[in-house]
Residue, then its C-alpha position, 0 to 999 in steps of 0.5 A: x518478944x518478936x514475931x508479933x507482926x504478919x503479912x507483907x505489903x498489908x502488914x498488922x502488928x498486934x499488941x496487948x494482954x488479956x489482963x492489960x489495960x488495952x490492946x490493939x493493932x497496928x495497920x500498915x500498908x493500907x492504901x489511902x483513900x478508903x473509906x474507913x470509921x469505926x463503926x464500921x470496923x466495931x461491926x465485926x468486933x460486934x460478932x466477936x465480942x464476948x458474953x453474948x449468950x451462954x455458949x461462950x465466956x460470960x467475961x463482959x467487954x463491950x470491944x469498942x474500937x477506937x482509931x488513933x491514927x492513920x484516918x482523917x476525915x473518914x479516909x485512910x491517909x496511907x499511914x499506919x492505922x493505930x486501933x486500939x480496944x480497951x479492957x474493962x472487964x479483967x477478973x485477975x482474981x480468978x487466976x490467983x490459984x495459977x501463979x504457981x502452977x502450969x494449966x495443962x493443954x495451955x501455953x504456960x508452960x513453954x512460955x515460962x521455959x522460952x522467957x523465964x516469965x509469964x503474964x498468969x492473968x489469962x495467959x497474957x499475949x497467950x489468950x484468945x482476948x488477943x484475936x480481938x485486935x485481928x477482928x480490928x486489922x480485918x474490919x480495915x481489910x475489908x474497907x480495902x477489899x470493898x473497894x478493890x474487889x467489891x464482888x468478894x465476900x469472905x464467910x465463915x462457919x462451923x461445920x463440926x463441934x466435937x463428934x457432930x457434923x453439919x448434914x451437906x445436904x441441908x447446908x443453908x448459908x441463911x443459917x449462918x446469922x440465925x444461930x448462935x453456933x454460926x451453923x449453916x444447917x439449922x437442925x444441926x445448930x439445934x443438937x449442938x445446943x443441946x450437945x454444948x449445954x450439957x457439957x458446959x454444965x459438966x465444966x468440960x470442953x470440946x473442939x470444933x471445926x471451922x470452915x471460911x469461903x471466899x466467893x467472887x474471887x479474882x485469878x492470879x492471887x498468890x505466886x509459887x513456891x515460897x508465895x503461895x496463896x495457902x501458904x499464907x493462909x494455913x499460917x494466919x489459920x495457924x496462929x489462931x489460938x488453939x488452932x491445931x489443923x488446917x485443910x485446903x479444899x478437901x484437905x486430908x481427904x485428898x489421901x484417899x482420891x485417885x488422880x481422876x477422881x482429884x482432878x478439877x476438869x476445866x472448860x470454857x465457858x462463856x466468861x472465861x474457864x469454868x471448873x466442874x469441882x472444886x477439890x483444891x479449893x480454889x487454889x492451884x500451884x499456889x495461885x487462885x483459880x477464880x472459884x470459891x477459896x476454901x479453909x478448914x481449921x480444926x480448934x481443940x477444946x478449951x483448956x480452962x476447965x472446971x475438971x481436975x488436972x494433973x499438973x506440976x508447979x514451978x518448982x516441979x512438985x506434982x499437984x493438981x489444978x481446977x481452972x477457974x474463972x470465965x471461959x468458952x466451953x467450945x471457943x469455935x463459936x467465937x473463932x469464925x469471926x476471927x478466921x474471917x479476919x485473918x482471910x481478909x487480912x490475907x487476901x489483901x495482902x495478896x492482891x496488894x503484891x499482885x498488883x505490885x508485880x503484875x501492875x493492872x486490875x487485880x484479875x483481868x486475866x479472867x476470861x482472857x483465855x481462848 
């Protein structure tokens, strides 16, 4: 199987199945001398990691990262870095009933018609269990971006889950850490509580809608046509699992603005242009403004439920299927970390190739206008 690696200067590859007895990544392309340990690293893996309350899998994996080369004496050498997670907590047993049939809304399927072969156990490269290796190549990203750009911070959250928005007016980022939704609005956080409860018990699932910000950006990240810095964002959003939109700035919405409503005006201010909004979030031509980078991506429902499907079985016979085992009634709840990951991962690469074709700080043309 090709086509498990991504980015270009900053280049991660990851390995492993949900199943297996490990997985991990492996970082190229990260510059030596940064300051990299695990536990810095294990810090975002933390927030990841399943089994931490009620609202995700109850699949207990402590997520320990460990770093097999790449780092001597807590620095980066410019080698690549070898991280790897071990599994400890598979329950194969659970899949049992699916070695014959294919889980509807899951990759089963295609794979079994692209390779003639699938790993059953949790969908194998398939499952979500793969994201933790990202979470481990972003920890790396954000030692990089600590030191090349140590104004950016990357956030994430969610702002809808199935039918229910956040309220905009009552956004609080202090929220963020305070919920176990990642909801900047507290009132929401509580009603989704409520909403994901009594659909958990039913043994159903539903879609979120996850939102990413980087602040404190530089200008000049990306390049056009073919190099553009939400090109490459929408595709790390894409290859999440279960990922099936994306949006820049306000996205979709842009169909129903005119040109004049569209627009972000610019002026100058005192350190350079100022934007009186933000609609392309923060991204023109495919190169960053200086503002606030903003993603969507809209993750659809969990397709391991309780509730029976109709399926058919490799031999194509008609049946029906119940998925069992442990599973995330909404796996937006988990996938904020992993977007944060994959922006990070991005944005490094990014300012890796700026640096590489323009030379110079990375954003110096800040402020250089007028």
């Amino acid at each position: 199987m090709s086509m498990n690696s991504f980015g270009h200067l900053f280049r991660v590859t990851t390995w492993g199945e949900s199943h297996g007895p490990a997985l991990g990544a492996t970082v190229d392309g990260c510059p030596p001398g940064v300051a990299i340990e695990a536990a810095a690293i294990q810090q975002w893996l933390d927030r990841r990691k399943p089994g931490q309350n009620k609202y995700t899998t109850q699949r207990r994996e402590a997520d320990e990262v460990e770093i097999l080369s790449g780092v001597f004496e807590g620095q980066s050498t410019g080698t690549p870095i070898q991280l790897m997670i071990r599994n400890t907590d598979q329950r194969s047993k659970d899949y049992g009933d699916i070695v014959e049939k294919f889980r509807p809304g899951h990759a089963d399927i295609t794979y079994w018609q692209k390779y003639g072969i699938r790993d059953y156990r949790g969908g194998g490269r398939a499952s979500a269990r793969e994201t933790a290796a990202r979470v481990a190549a972003g920890g790396v990203a954000r030692a990089v971006l600590g030191q090349m750009a140590p104004e950016l911070a990357i956030t994430g959250y969610m702002v809808q889950m199935g039918p229910h928005r956040i309220d905009r007016d009552r956004f609080d980022l202090a929220q963020v850490a305070q919920n176990p939704f990642w909801a900047p609005d507290a009132q929401a956080a509580s009603e989704w509580a409520e909403y994901l409860d009594a659909l958990r018990k039913s043994g159903d699932s539903v879609g979120a809608v996850v939102e990413l910000r980087a602040s404190g950006m530089p200008t000049g990240l990306g390049a056009p046509i073919y190099g553009k810095l939400d090109t490459d964002l929408a595709a790390a959003m894409m290859s999440i699992n279960a990922v099936k939109g994306v949006e820049i700035g306000d996205g979709m919405a842009v169909a129903a603005l005119t040109g004049s409503a569209n627009a972000d005006e610019i002026h100058m201010g005192a350190n350079g242009p100022e934007y009186s909004s933000n609609h392309a979030g923060g991204i023109l031509g495919g190169i960053s403004t200086g503002q606030d980078v903003v993603v969507r991506f809209a993750v659809k429902p969990t397709s391991s439920i309780l509730t029976p499907r109709a399926t058919i079985t490799k031999a194509g016979e008609a049946t029906q299927i119940v998925t069992k085992g442990r599973h995330d009634p909404c796996v937006g709840i988990r996938a904020v970390p992993v977007g944060e990951a994959m922006m990070a991962c991005v944005l490094l690469d990014h300012m890796l190739l700026h640096r590489g074709q323009v030379g110079g700080q990375v954003g110096e043309t800040r402020g250089k206008i007028g």
